[in-house]
Steps between C-alpha positions, in 0.01 A plus 500: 500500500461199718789259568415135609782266638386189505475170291145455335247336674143529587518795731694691246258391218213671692668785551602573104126426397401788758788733386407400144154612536633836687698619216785527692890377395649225672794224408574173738867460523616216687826535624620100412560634196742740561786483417467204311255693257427816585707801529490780794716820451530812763726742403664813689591857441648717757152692588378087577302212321444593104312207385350138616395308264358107448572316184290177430446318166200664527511857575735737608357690857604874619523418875534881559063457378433227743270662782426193699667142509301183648710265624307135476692188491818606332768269442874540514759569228662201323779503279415387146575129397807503314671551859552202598759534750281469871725767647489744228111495509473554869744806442235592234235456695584665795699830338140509304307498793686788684457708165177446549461588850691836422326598204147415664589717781586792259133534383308712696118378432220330642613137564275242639525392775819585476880483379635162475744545716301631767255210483716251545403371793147427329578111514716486819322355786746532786417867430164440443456329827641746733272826351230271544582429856597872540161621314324270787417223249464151647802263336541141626582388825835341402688610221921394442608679166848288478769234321616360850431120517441502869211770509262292329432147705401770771282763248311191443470342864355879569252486222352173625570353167330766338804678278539622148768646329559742232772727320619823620485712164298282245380143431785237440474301178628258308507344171377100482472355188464777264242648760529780724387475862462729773527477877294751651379412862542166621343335784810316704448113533660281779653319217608798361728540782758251391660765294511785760866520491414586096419859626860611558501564131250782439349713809097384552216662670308250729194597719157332617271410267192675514183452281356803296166564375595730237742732388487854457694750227483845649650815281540819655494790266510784628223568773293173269492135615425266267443162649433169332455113662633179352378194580821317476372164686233448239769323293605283756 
């Protein structure tokens, strides 16, 4: 039995069709929907764990049979929508998330690439950055990860105008008339430093700007590379 934590998308899409065609059993359980509407049980005797099981609308899932779990873009607990109260749901949220964590870490399979909470750094650059640097990667010249005002007239004097700036953990984004939009990496305009003193608010990772060809996805699995190029600029 093959777990998948993730929301559907593509990626997962090819995956099923393969593991369709293999025969072998699989169910996609993203973890938004707990608790809201799903249902997650472990239970104890005194020899240890007696049963784990997953409850959808959908099936019900024996984790004890789950032999390997691929963890691809799952997304966080919510509470269900008859809470309204903002500080109830965040107490939902985050005493589902540490269920989570603890039951996840109580199954002793294959996961890939690994347990959620030991990938969490996947998205965080500051860490990112330094095992690059420490790997003997080559990272920008000049790079100020911070929400102090007065580091960032002199980030940009050092970058010879040349600065972007991006989030620490994920995109930033915001809702605009009924439309979603996301800040990914943005190149830093003179006129954009009017509002400096604006990064007090949220901690900000600027560093010279510097132009890419392409962009590679490596995996590692095992002793295997697998290596693919995008040509990101050919939208641009």
């Amino acid at each position: 039995m093959i777990l998948i934590l993730s929301e559907n998308d593509d990626h997962v899409g090819l995956v099923t069709e393969s593991l369709k065609e293999l025969g072998a059993d699989f169910y996609v359980f993203n973890p938004a929907d707990f608790p809201a509407n799903a249902s997650l049980t472990i239970a104890f005797d005194r020899r240890g764990i007696s049963r784990r099981l997953l409850r959808t609308s959908v099936r019900v899932i024996d984790l004890d049979q789950v032999s390997a779990v691929w963890v691809r873009r799952p997304r966080r607990p919510q509470a269900a929508e008859e809470v309204h109260n903002e500080e109830q749901r965040q107490w939902i949220a985050l005493e589902s998330r540490e269920f989570l964590d603890g039951l996840w870490q109580t199954m002793d399979c294959l996961w890939v690439p690994g347990r959620p909470r030991h990938t969490h750094f996947r998205y965080n650059k500051i860490y990112h950055l330094r095992l690059a640097a420490k790997l003997g990667f080559t990272i920008p010249d000049h790079t100020v990860m911070t929400n102090d005002p007065d580091e960032i007239l002199p980030a940009y004097t050092e970058s010879c105008g040349r600065m972007v700036s991006k989030g620490v953990y994920l995109p930033a984004s915001a809702i605009r008339d009924g439309e979603q939009h996301v800040a990914r990496t943005h190149f830093v305009h003179r006129r954009d430093l009017a509002a400096y003193r604006s990064v007090r608010f949220v901690p900000t990772i600027f560093q010279n700007s510097i132009p890419k060809k392409i962009e590679l996805r490596v995996t590692v699995v095992g002793s295997r590379v697998f290596a693919a190029a995008i040509d990101s600029q050919a939208s641009r």
